[in-house]
MDAnalysis code that builds the backbone (N, CA, C; Angstrom):
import MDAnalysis as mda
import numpy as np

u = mda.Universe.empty(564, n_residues=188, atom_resindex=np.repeat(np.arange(188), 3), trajectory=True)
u.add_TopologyAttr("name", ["N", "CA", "C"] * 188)
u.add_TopologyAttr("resid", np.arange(1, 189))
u.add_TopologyAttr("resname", ["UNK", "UNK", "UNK", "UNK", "UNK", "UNK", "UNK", "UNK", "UNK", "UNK", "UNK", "UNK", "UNK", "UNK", "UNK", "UNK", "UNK", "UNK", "UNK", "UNK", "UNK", "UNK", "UNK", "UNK", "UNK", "UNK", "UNK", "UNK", "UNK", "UNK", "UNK", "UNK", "UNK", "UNK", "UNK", "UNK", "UNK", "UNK", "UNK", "UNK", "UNK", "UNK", "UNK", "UNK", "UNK", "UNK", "UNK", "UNK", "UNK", "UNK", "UNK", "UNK", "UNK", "UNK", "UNK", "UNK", "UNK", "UNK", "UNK", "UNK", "UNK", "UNK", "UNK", "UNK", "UNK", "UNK", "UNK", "UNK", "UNK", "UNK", "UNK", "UNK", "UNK", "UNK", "UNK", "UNK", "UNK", "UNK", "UNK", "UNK", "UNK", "UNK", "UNK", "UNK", "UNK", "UNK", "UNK", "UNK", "UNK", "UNK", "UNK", "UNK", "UNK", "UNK", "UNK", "UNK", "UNK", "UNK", "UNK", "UNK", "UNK", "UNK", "UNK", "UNK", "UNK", "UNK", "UNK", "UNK", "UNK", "UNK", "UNK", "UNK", "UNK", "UNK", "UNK", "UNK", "UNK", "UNK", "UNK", "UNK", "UNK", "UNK", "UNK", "UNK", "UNK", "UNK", "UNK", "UNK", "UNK", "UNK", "UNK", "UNK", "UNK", "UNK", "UNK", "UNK", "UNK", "UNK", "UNK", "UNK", "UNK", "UNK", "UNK", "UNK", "UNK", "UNK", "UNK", "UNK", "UNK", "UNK", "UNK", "UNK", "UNK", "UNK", "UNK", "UNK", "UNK", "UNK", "UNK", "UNK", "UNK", "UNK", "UNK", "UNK", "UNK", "UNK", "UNK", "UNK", "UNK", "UNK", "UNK", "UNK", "UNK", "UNK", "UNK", "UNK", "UNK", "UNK", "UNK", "UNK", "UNK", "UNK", "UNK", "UNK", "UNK", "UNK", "UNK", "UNK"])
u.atoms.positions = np.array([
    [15.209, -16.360, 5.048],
    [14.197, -16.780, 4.105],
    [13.652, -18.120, 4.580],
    [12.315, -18.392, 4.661],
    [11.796, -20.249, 5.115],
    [10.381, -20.014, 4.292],
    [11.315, -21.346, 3.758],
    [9.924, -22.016, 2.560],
    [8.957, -22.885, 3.765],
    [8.232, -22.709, 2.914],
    [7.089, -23.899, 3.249],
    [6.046, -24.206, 2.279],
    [5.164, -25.500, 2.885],
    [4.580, -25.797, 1.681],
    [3.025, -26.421, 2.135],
    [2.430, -25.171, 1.340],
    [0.578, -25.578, 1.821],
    [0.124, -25.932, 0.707],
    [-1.591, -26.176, 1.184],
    [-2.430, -26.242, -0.286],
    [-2.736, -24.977, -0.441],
    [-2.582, -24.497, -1.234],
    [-3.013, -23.093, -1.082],
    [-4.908, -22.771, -1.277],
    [-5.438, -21.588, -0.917],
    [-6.612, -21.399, -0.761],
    [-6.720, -19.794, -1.101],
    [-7.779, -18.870, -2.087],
    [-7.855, -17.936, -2.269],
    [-7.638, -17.228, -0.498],
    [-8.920, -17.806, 0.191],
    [-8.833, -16.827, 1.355],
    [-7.197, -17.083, 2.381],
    [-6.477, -18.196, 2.180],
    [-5.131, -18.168, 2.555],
    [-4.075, -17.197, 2.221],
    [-4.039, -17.366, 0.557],
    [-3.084, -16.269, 0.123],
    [-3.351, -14.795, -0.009],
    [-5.022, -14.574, 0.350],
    [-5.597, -12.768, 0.647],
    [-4.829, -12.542, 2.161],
    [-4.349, -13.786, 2.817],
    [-3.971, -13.618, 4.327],
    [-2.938, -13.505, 4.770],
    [-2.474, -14.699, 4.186],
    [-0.918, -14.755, 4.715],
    [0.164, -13.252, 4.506],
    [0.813, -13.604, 5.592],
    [1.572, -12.248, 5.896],
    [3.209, -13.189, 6.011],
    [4.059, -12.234, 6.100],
    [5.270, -12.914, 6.234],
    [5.640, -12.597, 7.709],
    [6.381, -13.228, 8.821],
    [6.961, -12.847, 10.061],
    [8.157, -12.698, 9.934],
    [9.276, -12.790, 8.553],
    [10.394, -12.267, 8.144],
    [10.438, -11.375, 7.457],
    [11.904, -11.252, 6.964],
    [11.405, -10.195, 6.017],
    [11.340, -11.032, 4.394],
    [11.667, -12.055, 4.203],
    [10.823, -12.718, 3.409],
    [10.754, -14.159, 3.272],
    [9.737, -14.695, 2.618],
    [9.192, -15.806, 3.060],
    [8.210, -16.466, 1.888],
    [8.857, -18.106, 1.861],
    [8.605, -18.356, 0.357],
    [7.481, -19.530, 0.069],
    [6.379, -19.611, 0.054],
    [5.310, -20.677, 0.260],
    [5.130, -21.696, -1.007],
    [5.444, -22.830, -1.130],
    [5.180, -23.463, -2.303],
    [3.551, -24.363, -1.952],
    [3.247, -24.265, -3.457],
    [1.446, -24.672, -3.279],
    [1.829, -26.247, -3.507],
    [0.627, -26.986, -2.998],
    [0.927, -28.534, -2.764],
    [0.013, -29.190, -4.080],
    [-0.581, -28.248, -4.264],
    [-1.322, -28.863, -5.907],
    [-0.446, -28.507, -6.839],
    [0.172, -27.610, -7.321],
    [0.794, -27.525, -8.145],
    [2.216, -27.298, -7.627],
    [3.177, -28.221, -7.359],
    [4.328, -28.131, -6.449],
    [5.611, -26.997, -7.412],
    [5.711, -26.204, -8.246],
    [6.811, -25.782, -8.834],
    [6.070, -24.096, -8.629],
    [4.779, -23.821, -8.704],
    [4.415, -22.571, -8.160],
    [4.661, -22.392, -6.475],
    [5.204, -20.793, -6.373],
    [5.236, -20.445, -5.124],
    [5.021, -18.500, -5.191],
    [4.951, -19.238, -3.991],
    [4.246, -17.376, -3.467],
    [5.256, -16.797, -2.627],
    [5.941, -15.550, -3.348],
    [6.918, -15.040, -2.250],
    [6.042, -13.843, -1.248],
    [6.574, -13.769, -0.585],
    [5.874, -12.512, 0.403],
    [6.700, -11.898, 1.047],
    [6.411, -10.508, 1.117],
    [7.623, -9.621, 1.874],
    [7.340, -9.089, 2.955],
    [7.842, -9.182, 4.039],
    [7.565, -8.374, 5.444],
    [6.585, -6.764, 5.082],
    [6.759, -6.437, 3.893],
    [5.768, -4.954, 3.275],
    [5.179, -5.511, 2.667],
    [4.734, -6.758, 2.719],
    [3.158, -6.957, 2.255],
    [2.806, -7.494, 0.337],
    [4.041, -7.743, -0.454],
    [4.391, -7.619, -1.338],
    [4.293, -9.230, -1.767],
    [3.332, -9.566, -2.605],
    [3.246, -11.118, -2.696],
    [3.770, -11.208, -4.245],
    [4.356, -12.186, -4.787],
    [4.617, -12.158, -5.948],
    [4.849, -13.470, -6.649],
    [3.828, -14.392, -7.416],
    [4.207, -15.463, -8.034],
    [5.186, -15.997, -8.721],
    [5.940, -17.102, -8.694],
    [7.052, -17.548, -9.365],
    [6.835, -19.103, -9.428],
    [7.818, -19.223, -10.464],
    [7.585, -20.657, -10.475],
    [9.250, -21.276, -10.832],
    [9.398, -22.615, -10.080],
    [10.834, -22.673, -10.224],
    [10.629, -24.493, -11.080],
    [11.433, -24.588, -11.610],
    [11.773, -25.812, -12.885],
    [13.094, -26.113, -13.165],
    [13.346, -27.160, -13.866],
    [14.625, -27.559, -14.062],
    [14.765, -27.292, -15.780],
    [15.918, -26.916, -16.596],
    [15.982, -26.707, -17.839],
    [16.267, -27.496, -18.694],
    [16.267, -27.776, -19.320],
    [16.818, -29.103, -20.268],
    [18.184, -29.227, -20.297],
    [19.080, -28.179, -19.734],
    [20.381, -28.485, -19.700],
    [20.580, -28.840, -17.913],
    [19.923, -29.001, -17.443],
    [19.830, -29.696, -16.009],
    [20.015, -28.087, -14.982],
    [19.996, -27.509, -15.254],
    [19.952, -26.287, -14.262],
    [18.541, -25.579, -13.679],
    [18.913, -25.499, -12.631],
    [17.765, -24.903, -12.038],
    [17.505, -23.708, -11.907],
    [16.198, -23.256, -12.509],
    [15.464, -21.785, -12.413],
    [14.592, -22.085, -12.321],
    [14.304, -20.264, -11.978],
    [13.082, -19.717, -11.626],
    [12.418, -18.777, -12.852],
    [11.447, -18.377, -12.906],
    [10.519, -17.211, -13.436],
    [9.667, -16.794, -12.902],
    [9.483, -15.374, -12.909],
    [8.397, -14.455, -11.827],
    [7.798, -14.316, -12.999],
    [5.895, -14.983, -12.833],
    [4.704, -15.018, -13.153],
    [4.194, -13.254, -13.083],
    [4.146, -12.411, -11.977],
    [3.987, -11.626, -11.277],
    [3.334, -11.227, -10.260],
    [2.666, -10.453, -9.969],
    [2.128, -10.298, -8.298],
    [0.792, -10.589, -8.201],
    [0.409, -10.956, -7.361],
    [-0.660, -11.155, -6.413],
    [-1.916, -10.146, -6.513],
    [-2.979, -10.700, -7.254],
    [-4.156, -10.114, -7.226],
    [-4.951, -10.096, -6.848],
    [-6.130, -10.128, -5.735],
    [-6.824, -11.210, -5.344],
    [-8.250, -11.023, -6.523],
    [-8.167, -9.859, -7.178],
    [-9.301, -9.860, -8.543],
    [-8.828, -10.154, -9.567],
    [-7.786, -10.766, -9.957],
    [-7.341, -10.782, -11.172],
    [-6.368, -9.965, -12.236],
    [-7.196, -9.054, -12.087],
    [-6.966, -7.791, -12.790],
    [-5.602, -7.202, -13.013],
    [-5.430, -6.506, -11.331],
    [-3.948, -5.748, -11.141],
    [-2.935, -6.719, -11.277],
    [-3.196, -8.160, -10.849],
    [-2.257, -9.038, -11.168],
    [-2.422, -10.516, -11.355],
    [-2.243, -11.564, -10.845],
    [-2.623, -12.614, -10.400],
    [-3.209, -13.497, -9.378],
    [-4.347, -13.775, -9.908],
    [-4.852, -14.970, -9.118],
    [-4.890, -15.844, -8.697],
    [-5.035, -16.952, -7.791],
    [-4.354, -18.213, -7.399],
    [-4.705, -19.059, -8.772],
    [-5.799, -18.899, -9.039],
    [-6.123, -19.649, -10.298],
    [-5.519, -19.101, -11.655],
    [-5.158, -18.475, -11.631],
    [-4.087, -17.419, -12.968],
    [-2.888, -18.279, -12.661],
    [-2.167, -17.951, -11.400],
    [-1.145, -18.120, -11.021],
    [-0.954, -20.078, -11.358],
    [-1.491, -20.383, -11.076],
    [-1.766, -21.929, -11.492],
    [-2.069, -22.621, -12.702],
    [-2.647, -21.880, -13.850],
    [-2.844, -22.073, -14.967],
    [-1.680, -21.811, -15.442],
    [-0.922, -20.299, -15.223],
    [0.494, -19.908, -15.820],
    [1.662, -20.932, -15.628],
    [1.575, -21.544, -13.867],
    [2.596, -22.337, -13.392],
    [2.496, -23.688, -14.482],
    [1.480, -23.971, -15.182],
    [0.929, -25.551, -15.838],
    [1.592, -25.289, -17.146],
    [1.681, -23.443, -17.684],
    [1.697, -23.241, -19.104],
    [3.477, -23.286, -19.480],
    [4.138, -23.334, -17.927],
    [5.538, -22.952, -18.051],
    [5.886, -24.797, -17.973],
    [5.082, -25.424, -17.124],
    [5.412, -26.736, -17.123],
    [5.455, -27.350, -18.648],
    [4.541, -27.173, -19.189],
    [4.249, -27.033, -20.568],
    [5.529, -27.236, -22.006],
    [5.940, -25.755, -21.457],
    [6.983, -25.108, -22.310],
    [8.488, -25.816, -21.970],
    [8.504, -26.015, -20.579],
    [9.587, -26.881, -20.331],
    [9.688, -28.355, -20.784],
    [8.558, -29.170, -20.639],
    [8.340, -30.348, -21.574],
    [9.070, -30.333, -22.593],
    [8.458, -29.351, -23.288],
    [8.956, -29.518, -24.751],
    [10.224, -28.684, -24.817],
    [10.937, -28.627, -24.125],
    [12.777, -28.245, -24.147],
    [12.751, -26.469, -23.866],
    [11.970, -25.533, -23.844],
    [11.920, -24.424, -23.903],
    [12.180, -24.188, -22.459],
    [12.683, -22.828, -22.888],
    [13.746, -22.515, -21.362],
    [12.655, -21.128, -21.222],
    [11.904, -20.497, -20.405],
    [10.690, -19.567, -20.126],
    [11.724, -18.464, -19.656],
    [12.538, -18.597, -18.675],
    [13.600, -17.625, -18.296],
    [14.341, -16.968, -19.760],
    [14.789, -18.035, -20.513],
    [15.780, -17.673, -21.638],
    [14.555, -16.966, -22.648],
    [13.659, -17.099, -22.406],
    [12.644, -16.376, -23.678],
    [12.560, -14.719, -22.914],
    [12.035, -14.779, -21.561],
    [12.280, -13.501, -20.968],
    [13.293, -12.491, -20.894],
    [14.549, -13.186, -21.131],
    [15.868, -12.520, -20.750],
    [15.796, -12.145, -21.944],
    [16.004, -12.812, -23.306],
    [16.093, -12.528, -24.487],
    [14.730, -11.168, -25.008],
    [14.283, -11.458, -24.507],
    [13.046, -10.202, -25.081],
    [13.694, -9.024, -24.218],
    [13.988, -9.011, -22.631],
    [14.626, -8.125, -22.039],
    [15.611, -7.352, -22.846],
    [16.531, -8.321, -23.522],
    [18.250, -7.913, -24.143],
    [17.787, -7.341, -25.301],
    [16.699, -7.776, -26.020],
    [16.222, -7.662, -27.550],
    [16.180, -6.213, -27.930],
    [16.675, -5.970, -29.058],
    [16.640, -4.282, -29.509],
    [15.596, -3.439, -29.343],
    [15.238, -1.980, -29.084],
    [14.235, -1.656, -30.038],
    [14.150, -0.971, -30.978],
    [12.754, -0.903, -31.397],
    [12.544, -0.183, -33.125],
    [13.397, 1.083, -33.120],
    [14.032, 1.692, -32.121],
    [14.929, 2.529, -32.736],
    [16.217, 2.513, -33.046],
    [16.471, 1.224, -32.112],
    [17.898, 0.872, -32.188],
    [17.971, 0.117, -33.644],
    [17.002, -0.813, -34.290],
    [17.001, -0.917, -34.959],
    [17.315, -0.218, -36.800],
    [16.355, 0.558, -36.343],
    [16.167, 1.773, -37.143],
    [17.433, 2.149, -37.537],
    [18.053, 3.007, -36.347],
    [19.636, 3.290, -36.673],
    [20.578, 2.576, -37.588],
    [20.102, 1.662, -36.890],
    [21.217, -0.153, -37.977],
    [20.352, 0.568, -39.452],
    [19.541, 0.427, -39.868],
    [19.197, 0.789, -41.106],
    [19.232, 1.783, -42.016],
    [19.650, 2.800, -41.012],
    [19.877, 4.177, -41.733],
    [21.336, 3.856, -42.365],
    [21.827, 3.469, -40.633],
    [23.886, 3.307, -41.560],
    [23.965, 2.351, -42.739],
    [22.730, 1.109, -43.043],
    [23.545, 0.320, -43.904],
    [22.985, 1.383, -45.141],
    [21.347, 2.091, -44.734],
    [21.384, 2.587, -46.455],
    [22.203, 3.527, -46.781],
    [23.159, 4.516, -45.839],
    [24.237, 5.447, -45.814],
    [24.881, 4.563, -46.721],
    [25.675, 3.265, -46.347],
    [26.833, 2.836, -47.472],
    [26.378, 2.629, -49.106],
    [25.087, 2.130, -48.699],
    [24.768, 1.969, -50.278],
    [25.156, 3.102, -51.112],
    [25.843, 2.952, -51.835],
    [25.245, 4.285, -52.862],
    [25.067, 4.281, -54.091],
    [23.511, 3.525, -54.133],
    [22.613, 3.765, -54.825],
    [21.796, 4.361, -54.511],
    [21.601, 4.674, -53.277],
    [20.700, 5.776, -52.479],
    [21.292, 7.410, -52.534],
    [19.941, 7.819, -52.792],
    [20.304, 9.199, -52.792],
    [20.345, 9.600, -51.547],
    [21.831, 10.849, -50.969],
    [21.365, 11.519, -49.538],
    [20.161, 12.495, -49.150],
    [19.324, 12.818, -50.228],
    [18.006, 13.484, -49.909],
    [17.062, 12.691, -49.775],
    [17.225, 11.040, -50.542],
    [16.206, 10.287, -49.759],
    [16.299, 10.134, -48.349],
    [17.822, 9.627, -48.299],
    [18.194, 8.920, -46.845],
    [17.671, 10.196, -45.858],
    [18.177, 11.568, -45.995],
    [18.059, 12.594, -45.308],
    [16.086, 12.576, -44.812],
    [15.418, 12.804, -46.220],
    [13.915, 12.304, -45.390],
    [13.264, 11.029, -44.714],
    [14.296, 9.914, -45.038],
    [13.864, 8.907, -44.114],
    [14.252, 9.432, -43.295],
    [15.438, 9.655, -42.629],
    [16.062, 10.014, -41.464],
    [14.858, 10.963, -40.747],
    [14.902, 11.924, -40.919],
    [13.430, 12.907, -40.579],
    [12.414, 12.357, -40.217],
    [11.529, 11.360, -41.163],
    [10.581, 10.685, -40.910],
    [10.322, 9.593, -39.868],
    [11.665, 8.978, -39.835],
    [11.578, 8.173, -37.969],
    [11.715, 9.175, -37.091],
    [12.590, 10.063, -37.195],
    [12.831, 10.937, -36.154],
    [11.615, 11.450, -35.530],
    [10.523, 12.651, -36.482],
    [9.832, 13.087, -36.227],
    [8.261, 12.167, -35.634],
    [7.993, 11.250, -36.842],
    [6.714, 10.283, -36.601],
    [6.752, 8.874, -35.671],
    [7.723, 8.229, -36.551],
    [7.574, 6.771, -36.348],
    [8.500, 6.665, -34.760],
    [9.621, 6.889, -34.513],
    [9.865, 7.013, -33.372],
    [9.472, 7.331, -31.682],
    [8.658, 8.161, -32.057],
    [8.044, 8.981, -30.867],
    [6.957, 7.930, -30.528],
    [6.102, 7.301, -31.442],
    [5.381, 6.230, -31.723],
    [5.882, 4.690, -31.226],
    [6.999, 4.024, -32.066],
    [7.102, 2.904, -31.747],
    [8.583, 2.850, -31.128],
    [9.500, 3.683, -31.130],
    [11.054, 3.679, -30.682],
    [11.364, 2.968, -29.611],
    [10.815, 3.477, -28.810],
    [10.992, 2.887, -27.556],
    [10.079, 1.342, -27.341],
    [9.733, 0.542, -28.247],
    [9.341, -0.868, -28.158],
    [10.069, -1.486, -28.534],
    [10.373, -2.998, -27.677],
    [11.183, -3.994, -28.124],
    [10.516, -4.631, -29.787],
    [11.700, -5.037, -30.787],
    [11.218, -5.108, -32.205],
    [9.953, -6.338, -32.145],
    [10.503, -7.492, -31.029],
    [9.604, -8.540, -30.978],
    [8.023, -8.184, -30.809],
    [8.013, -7.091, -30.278],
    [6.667, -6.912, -29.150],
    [5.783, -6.279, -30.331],
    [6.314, -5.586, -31.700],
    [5.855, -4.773, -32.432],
    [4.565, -5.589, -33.932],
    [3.512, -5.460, -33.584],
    [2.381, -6.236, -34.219],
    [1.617, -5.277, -35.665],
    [1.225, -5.904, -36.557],
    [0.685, -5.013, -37.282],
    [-0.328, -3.915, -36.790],
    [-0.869, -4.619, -35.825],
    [-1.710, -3.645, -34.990],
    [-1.220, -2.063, -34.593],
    [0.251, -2.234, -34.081],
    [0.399, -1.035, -33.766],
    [0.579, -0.244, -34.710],
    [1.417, -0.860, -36.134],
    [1.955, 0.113, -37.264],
    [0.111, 0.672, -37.766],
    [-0.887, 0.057, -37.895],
    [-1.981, 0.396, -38.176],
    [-2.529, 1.773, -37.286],
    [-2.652, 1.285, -35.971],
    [-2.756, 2.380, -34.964],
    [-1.965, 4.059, -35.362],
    [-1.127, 3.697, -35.743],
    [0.000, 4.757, -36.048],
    [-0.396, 5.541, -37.121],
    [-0.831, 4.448, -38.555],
    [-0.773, 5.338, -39.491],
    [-2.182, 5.959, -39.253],
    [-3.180, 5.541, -38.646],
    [-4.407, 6.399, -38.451],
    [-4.037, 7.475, -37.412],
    [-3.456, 7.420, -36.143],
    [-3.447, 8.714, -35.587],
    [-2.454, 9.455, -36.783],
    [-1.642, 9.099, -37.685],
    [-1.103, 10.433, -38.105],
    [-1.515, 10.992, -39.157],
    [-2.770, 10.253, -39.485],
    [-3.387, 10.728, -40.978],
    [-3.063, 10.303, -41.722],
    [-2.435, 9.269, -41.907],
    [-1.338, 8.284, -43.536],
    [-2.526, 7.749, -43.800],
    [-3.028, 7.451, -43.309],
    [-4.291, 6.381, -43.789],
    [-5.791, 6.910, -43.250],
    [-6.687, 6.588, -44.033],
    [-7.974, 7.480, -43.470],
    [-8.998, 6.297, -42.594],
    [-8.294, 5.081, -42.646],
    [-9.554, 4.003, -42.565],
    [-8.283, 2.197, -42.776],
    [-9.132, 1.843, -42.053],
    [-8.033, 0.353, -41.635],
    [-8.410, -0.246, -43.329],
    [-7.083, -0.768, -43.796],
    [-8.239, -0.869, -45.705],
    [-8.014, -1.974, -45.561],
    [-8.219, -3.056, -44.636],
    [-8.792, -4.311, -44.060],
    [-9.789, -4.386, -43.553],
    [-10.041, -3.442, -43.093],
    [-11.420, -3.729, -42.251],
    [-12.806, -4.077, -42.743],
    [-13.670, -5.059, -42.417],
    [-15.159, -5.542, -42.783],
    [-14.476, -6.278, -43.590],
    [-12.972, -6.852, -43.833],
    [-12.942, -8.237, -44.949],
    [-12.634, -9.452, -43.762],
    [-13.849, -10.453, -44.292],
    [-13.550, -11.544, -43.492],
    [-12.410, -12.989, -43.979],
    [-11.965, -13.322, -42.983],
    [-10.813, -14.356, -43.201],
    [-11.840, -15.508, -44.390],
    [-10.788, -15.705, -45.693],
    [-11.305, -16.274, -46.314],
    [-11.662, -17.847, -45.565],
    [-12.566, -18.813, -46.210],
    [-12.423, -19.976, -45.408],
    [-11.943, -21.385, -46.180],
    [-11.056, -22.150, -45.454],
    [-9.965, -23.315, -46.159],
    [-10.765, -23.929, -47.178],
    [-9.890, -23.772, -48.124],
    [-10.312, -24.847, -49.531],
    [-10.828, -26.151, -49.534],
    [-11.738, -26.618, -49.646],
    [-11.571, -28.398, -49.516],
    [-10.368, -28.946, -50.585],
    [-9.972, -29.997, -50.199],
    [-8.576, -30.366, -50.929],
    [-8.904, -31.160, -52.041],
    [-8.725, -31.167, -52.764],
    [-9.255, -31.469, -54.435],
    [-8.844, -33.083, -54.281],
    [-9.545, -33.978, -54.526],
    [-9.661, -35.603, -54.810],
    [-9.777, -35.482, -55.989],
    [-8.929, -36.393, -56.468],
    [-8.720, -37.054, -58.068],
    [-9.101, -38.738, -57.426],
    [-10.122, -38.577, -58.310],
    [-10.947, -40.106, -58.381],
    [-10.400, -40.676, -59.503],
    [-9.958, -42.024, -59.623],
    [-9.362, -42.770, -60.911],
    [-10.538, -43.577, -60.693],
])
């Protein structure tokens, strides 16, 4: 592996190739972003920082775009590297937010947890529990199961109930965000 360290340049990083099999370029404007590259051609942004508990990591931004689009841009890649500098300032660990969303349940694992606690209740009837049970199984699962719980926005539960017909029409929609109160002065 041999680091090195340029200014980086769009038409540099559309170029550079690795002569190992990998090879790690840190940019001289923004010194904690770097560009890995793989002997197959495989470029991939990261950025490395120190944590508030004094340890050193990394986080992969992700790969190399030269439009943007499919992935990152030098200028993406540099804005992201500023947004993690950012987050580290203020004590936040960017790795520990990633790992944790990685480890984090999803809506079905969840789900499960909820069936067993309403099983103990019994104030619940087993023909309710029995059609909830059904009703993730069949709808809501196939739908959101497989998403981490964090990642899950009103947006999608909305999305959902219109493809399945629960709802005919978003019954938010065309209402605009009310606008802030002025704050009431008491004049003596």
């Amino acid at each position: 592996m041999h680091k090195r360290q340029i200014e980086m340049t769009d038409l540099w990083v559309r170029g550079v190739r690795a002569n190992m099999a990998r090879e790690e370029w840190r940019d001289l404007r923004q010194s904690s972003l770097e560009l890995r590259v793989t002997a197959k051609g495989a470029k991939t942004w990261r950025v490395h920082y120190t944590a508030s508990d004094g340890m050193r990591k990394v986080i992969k931004l992700g790969r190399y775009s030269s439009d943007g689009i499919a992935g990152l841009s030098l200028g993406n890649a540099r804005k992201k590297a500023r947004e993690v500098r950012v987050d580290v300032d203020h004590g936040r660990d960017p790795a520990g937010v990633s790992r944790a969303l990685r480890e984090a349940p999803t809506f079905a694992v969840v789900a499960e947890e909820w069936l067993a606690n309403r099983a103990l209740d019994s104030n619940h009837n087993p023909h309710s529990l029995n059609d909830d049970c059904g009703t993730l199984k069949r709808h809501i699962n196939p739908a959101l199961g497989h998403m981490k719980i964090q990642e899950i926005r009103k947006a999608d539960i909305l999305r959902w109930a219109l493809a399945e017909d629960i709802i005919a029409a978003d019954p938010c929609g065309g209402i605009k965000k009310p606008l802030p109160l002025e704050p009431h002065v008491t004049s003596y």
